[in-house]
N, C-alpha and C positions, 0 to 999 in steps of 0.2 A: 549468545545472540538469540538463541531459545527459548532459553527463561527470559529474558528483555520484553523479546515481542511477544512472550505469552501475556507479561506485566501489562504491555501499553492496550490489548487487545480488550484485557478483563477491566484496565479503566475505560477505557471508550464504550463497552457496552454498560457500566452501570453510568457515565453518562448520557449515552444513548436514552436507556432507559428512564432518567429524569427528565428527559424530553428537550437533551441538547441537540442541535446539529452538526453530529460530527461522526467519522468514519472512519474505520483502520482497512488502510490501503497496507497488505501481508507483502511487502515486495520480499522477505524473505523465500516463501514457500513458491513465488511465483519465479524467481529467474534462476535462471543454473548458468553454468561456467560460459556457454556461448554466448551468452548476454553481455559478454564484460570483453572490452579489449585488453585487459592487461591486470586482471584480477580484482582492481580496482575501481573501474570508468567503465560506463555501458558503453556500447556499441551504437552505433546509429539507429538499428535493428532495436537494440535494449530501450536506448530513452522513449525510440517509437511504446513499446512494449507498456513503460512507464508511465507515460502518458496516455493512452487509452486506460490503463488503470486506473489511474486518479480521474480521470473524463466519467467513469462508471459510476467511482461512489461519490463524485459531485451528483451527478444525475438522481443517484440515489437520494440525496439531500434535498431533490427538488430544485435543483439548481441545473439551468438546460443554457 
C-alpha cells in the first residue's frame, strides 16, 4: 500500500506540475484503526474525516 500511494502521489505531482488540476488526497497516512468500523468501512466519524479531506484539496484546485 506504500509503494502504491508513493507511485500515485509522484504521478499527481509531475502532473500537477504540467499545470493539471489534480490532487493526492493520502487517506492512507491520515486515518488509523479507529477510523474503520470493521477494518474495512469507515466510521461515521471516518467518512466525516474523508470528506473534509477531499473538501481541502478541492479548495486547493480552486474549486470552493
Amino acid at each position: 500500500c506504500i509503494t502504491y500511494n508513493t507511485a500515485v502521489a509522484q504521478l499527481v505531482q509531475a502532473r500537477a506540475a504540467a499545470g493539471q488540476k489534480i490532487a493526492f488526497v493520502d487517506i492512507f497516512s491520515n486515518f488509523g484503526p479507529s477510523d474503520y468500523s470493521d477494518g474495512l468501512h469507515l466510521t461515521p466519524a471516518g467518512y466525516a474525516k474523508l470528506a473534509d479531506l477531499i473538501y481541502t484539496a478541492l479548495r486547493g484546485l480552486g474549486y470552493n
